[in-house]
C-alpha positions in Angstrom: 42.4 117.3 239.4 41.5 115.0 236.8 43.8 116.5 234.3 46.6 116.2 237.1 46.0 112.6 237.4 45.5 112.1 233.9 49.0 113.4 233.0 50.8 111.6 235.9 49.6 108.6 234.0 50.8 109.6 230.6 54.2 110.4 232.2 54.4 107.0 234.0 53.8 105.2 230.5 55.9 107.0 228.9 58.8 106.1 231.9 57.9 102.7 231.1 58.6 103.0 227.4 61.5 104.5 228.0 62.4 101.4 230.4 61.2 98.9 227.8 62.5 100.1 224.5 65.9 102.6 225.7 68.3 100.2 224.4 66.3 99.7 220.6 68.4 101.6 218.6 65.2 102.6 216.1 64.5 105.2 218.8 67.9 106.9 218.4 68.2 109.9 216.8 71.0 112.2 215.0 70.7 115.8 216.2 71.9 117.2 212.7 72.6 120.5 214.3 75.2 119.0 216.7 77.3 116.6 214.2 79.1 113.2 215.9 83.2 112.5 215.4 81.4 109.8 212.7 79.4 112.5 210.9 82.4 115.1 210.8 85.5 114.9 209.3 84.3 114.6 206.0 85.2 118.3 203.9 87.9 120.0 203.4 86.3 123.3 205.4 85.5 120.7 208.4 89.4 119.8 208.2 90.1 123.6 208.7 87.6 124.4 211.0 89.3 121.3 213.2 92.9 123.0 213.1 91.1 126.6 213.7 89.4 124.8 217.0 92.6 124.3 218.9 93.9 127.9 218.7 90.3 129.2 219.9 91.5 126.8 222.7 94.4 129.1 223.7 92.1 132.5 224.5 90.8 130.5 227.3 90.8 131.4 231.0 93.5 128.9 231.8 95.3 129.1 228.8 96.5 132.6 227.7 93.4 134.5 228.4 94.2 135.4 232.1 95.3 132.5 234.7 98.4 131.0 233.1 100.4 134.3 232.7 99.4 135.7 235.3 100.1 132.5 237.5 103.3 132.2 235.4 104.4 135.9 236.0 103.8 135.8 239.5 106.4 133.1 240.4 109.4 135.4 239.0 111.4 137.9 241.0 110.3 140.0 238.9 106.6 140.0 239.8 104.7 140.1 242.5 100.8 139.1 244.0 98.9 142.5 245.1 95.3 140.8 245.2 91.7 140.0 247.3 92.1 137.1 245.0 94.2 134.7 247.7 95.0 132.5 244.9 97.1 135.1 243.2 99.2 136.0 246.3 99.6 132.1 247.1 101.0 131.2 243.9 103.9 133.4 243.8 104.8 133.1 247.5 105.4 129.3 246.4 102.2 128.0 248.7 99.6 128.0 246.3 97.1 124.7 247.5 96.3 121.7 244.6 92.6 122.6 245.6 93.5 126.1 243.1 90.6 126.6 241.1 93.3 129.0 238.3 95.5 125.9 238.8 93.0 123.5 237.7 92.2 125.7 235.1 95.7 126.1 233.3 95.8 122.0 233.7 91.9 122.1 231.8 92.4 123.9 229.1 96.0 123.2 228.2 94.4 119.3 227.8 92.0 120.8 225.8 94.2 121.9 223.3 96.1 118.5 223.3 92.2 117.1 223.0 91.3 119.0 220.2 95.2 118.3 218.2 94.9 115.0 219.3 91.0 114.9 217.0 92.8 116.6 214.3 95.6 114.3 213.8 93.9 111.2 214.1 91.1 112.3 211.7 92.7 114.5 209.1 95.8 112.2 208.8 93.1 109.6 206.7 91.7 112.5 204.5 92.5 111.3 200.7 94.1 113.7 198.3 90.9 114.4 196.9 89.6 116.2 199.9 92.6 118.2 200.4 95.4 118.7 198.3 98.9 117.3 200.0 100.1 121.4 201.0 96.9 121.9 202.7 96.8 118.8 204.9 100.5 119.5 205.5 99.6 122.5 207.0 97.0 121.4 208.8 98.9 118.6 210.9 101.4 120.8 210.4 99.3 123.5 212.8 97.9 120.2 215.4 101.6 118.7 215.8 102.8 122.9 216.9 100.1 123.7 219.5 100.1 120.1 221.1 104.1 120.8 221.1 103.1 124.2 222.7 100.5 123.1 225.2 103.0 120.1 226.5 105.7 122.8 226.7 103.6 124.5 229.1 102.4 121.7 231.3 106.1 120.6 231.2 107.5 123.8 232.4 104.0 124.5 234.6 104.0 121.1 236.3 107.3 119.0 235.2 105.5 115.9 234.8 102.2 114.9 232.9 100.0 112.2 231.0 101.2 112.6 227.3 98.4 111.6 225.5 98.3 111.8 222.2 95.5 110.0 220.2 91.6 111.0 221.3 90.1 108.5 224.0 88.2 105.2 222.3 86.7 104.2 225.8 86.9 104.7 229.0 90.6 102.6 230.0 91.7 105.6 227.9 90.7 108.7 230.2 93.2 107.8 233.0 96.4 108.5 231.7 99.2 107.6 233.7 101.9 110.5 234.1 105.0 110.2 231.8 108.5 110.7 232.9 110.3 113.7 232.0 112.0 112.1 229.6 108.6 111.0 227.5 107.4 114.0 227.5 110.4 115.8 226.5 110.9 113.5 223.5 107.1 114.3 222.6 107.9 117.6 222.5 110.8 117.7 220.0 109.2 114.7 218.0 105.8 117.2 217.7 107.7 120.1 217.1 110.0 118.7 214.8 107.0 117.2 212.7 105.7 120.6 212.8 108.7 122.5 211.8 109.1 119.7 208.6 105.3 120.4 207.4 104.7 124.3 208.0 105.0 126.5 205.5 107.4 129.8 206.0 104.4 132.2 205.8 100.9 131.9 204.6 101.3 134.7 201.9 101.7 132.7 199.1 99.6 129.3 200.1 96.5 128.8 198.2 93.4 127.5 200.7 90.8 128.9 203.1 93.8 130.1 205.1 95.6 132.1 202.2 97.1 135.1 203.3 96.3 134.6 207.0 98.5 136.1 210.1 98.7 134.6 213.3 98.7 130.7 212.6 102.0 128.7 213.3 105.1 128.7 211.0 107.9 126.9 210.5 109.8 129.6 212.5 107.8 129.0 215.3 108.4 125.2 215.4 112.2 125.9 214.9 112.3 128.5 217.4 110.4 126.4 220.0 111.9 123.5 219.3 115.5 124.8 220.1 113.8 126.6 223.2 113.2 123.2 224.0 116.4 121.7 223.6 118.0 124.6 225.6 115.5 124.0 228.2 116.7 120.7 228.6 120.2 122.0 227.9 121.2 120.0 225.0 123.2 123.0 223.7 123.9 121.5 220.2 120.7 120.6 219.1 119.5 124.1 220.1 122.8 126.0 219.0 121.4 124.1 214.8 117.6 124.7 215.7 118.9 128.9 216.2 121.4 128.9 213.1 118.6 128.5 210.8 117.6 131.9 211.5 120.7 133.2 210.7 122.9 134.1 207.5 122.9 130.9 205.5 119.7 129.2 206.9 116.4 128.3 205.9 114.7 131.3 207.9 117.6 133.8 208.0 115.8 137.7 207.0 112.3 136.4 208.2 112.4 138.2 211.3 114.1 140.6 212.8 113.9 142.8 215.8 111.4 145.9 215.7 112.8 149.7 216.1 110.4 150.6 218.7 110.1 147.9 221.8 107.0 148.7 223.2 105.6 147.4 219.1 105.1 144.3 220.4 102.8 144.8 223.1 100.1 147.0 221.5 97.1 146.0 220.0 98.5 147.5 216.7 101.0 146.3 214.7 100.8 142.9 215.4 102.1 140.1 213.9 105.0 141.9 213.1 108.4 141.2 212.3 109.9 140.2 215.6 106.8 137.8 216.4 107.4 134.2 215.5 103.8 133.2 217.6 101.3 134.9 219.3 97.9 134.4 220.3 94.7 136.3 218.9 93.0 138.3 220.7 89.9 140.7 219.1 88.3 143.5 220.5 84.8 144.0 219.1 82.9 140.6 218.7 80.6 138.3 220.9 78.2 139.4 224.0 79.8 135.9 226.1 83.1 135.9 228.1 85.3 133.2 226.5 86.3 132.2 229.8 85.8 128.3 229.5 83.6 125.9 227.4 82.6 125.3 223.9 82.5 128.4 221.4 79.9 130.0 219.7 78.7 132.6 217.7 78.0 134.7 220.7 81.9 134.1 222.0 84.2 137.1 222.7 87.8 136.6 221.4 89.5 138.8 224.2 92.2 138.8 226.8 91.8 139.9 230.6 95.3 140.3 231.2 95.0 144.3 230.7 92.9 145.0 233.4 94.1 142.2 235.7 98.0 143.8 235.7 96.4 147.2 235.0 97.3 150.0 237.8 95.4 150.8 240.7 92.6 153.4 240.2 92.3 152.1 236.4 92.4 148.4 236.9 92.6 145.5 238.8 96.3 146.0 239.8 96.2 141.9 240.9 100.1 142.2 240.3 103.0 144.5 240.4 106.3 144.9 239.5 109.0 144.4 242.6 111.6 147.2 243.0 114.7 144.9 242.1 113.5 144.6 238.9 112.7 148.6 238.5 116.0 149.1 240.0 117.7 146.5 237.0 116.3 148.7 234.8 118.1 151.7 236.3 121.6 149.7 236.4 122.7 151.6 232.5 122.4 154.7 231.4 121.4 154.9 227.4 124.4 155.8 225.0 122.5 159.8 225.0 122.4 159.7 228.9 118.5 158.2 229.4 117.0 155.9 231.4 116.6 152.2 229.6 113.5 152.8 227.1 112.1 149.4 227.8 111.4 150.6 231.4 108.7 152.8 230.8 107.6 150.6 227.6 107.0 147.3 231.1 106.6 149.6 234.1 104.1 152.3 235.3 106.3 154.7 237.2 106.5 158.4 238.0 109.5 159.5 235.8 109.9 162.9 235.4 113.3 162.8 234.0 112.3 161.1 231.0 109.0 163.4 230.5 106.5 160.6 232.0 104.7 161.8 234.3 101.2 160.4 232.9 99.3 157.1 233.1 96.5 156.5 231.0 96.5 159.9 229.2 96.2 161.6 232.3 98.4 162.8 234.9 100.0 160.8 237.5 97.0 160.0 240.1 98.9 157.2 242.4 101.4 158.2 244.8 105.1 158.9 242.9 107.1 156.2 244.6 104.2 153.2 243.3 104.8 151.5 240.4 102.9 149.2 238.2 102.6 147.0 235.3 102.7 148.5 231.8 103.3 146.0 229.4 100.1 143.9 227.9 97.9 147.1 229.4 95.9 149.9 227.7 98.0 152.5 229.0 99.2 154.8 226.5 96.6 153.1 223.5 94.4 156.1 224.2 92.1 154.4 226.9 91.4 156.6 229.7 91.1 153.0 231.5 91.2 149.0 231.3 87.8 147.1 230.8 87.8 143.2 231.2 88.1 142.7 227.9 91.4 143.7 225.3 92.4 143.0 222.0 96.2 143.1 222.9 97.7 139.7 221.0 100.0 137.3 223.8 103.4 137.2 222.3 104.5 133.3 222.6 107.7 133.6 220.9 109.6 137.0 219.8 113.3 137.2 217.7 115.0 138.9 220.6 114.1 135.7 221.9 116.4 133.7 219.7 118.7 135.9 219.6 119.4 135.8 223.4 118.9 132.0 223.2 121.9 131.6 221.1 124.5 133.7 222.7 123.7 131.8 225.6 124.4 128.5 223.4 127.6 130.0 222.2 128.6 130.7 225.8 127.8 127.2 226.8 130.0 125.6 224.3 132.9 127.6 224.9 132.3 130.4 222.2 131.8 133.4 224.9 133.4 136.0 222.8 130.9 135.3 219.9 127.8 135.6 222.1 128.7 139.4 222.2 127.6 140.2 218.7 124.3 138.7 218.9 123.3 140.2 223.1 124.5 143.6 221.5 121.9 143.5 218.7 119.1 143.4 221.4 121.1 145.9 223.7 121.2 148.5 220.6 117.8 148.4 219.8 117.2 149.7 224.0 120.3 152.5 223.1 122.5 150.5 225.1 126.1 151.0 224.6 128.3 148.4 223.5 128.7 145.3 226.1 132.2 144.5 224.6 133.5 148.2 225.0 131.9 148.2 229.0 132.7 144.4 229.6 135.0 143.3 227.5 136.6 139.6 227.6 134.0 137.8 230.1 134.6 134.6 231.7 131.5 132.0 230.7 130.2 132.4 234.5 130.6 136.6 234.3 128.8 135.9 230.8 126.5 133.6 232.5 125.4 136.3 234.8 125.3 139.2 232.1 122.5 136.9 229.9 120.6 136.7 233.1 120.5 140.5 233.5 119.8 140.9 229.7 117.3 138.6 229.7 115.8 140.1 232.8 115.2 143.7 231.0 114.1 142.4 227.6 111.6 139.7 229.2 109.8 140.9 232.1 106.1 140.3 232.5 106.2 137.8 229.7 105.8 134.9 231.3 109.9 134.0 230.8 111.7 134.7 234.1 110.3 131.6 236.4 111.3 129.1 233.6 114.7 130.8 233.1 115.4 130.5 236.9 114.4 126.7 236.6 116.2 125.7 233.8 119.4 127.7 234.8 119.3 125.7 238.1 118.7 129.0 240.4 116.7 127.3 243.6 119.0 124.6 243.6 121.7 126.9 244.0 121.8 128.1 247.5 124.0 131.8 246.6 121.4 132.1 244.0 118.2 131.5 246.2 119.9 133.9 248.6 119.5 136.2 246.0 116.5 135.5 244.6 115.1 136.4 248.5 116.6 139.6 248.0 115.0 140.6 245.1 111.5 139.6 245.9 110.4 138.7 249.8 107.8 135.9 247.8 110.8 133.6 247.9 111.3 133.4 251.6 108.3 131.0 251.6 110.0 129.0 249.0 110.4 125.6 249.6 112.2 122.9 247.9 109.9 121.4 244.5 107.6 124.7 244.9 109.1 126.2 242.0 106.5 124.5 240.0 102.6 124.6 240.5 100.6 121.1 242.1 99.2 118.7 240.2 95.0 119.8 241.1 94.0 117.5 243.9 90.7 117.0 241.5 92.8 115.4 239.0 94.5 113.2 241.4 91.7 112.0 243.2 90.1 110.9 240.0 92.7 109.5 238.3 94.9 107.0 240.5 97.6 107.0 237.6 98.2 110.1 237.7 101.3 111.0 240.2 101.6 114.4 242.4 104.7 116.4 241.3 107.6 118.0 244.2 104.9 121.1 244.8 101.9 119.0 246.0 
């Protein structure tokens, strides 16, 4: 008992001491294991390691690891909730609650890659040209101002308006952001973008740096492509029409990309980085023993996406989502120029098809009944996997050439230049063995041509996170013909009510931060 007492004693001194001398700033210590903003920032590898941090911030749960494209998916006519998981069904029946905990999460850790630019900007912009020489910290801002572009892209098009914040926090007046108008946040993301575009190099093949030769960071391509994605968002149809002529004969990035031969190229987990991909996210198989769900990295991090087993078929994954039949049946609309089913169905959709020779799933024969179908695309079916795991080392294409390609034929139809947009569909169309629109639809009026790009884009785009933001920005649920359509295509939308189309503010947010403003879905 003595000893007992004893140490109660010791512990109430050492309370005291605490109490008395907290504040004397002898007693602090620097943990030189966990290094402060003051301590960092000092060498060229800590200036890389800072632009490296924000793209590990985009294989998170919320980001592109699971939650956003699935939550991004969902709200398409093209996709549909099939899941225990009530959040999953909510969100693309248009009733998802702010209390969401995947909503909150795509909120998170999109900030946290705006955090983590935000550090990098600020700290690297005051590096002298001793540290790094001026092409290296180019491409280092270069790489901060694109995925801080990227991330307020997503919030934009996620939740239509947010904070912008774009310098890290010096006290606390600084963590309540007010929320921007679209406008402000708009013109941060062409100003970002446009930096980005004006500082990144073409490819990293023939850089010199820790980053020499590397595959996967962001490129001038990417900002330009973005950037006019942007502007056509927002439907400022010149700006985007110059932003997509740069990849064309005569500009600055025409023969960098072009489209692959075989579709389904660009979501395997071979292959990647390939010529039709302008961004996409890592994702490695093989590394780590700790989900990279949320939180701080380490050594013991896995770099992997859960998308594969959460669209994966029943019996061999999750199946959370699936395919609806309008979108199955666009598919079936055309015929190939040799008499064949579109190729890019199979290469998105799990489906019994004996007529085209597939009748197997996963290697093995067809073990679900023949009139289900399921998701394909950004799943280990056909990669010789017998089944999905939680964990994949498929890469999340951001941006693909088919991409710009449809992005300007919708410009030239816009601005009065229908006939022209032909050439540049057909190019995506021939790659599926389409036959030629202008032989089969010859001379469209801008509305027929209107409709056309919204089939195209349909096919080439499903399950990638593209169809809810192309019914937004073409004006679709404001429309009352097209709503009536959109019903008919996917029974989701017959909850749909007006400002639904985009997901809540989280209720956590707004209840801690009184400048912050709920959007039309809370």
């Amino acid at each position: 008992m003595k000893i007992i007492t004893d140490m109660k004693k010791l512990l109430n001194l050492l309370l005291l001491l605490v109490v008395l001398f907290g504040c004397d700033k002898k007693l602090d210590q620097v943990n030189p294991n966990a290094l402060t903003t003051a301590g960092y920032w000092k060498t060229k590898d800590q200036a890389f390691a800072g632009a490296t941090a924000i793209y590990n911030a985009l294989i998170l749960d919320g980001t592109y690891m699971r939650s956003f494209p699935g939550l991004t998916d969902s709200r398409g006519d093209d996709f549909t909730g099939d899941s225990p998981w009530l959040d999953l069904e909510l969100t693309g029946k248009f009733i998802i609650p702010a209390t969401s905990d995947p909503v909150f999460w795509i909120w998170r850790d999109f900030y946290l890659v705006i955090n983590r630019a935000n550090q990098v900007l600020a700290n690297v912009s005051k590096y002298e040209a001793g540290i790094l020489t001026a092409d290296e910290k180019n491409r280092i801002l270069g790489q901060a101002y694109f995925l801080r572009g990227l991330a307020y892209w997503n919030l934009a098009t996620t939740f239509k308006a947010v904070p912008v914040i774009t310098e890290p926090p010096v006290d606390q007046s600084d963590y309540y952001a007010p929320t921007a108008t679209e406008d402000v946040l708009w013109n941060q993301i062409y100003a970002d973008l446009t930096q980005a575009e004006s500082m990144l190099p073409i490819s990293y093949a023939s850089v010199t740096g820790p980053d020499a030769g590397q595959k996967g960071r962001a490129t001038k391509g990417a900002a330009a492509g973005l950037l006019g994605k942007a502007y056509l968002y927002r439907k400022d149809y010149a700006k985007a029409g110059t932003q997509f002529e740069k990849f064309f004969t005569g500009g600055p990035l025409a023969g960098v990309y072009s489209l692959m031969p075989n579709y389904r190229d660009n979501f395997k987990d071979v292959g990647e980085n390939n010529a039709e991909s302008l961004f996409e996210v890592q994702f490695t198989e093989g590394s780590g023993t700790d989900f990279n769900w949320t939180g701080e990295p380490s050594t013991s991090w896995k770099q992997v996406t859960a998308i594969s087993v959460t669209y994966g078929m029943e019996g061999k994954g999750f199946s959370d989502y699936l395919p609806t039949s309008w979108i199955y049946t666009e598919f079936k609309q055309e015929k190939t120029t040799g008499g064949k089913s579109d190729p890019r169905l199979l290469a998105t959709i799990a489906s019994y098809e004996p007529a085209d020779n597939s009748i197997l799933a996963y290697g093995a024969a067809w073990a679900n009944p023949q009139n289900k179908i399921y998701p394909r695309k950004y799943t280990n079916d056909g990669l010789g996997r017998a089944f999905e795991t939680p964990e994949s080392g498929i890469n999340y294409r951001v941006l693909r050439y088919a991409d710009i390609l449809l992005m300007y034929a919708e410009v030239l139809n816009e601005t009065n230049r229908t006939a022209q947009a032909y050439s540049y569909i057909q190019q995506v169309r021939t790659r599926a063995q389409l036959p030629d629109l202008a032989t089969t639809k010859p001379g469209m009026t801008q509305a027929k041509m209107r409709d056309q790009l919204a089939h195209e884009r349909a096919l080439e785009f499903s399950i990638e996170g593209q169809r809810i933001n192309d019914l937004i920005r073409w004006g679709w649920f404001n429309d009352p013909a097209k709503l009536a359509l959109l019903k008919t295509h996917d029974t989701d939308f017959n909850n749909y009510v007006a400002g639904n189309e985009y997901l809540p503010i989280p209720l956590r947010e707004l209840d801690v931060n009184k400048n912050l403003m709920p959007n039309s879905a809370n």
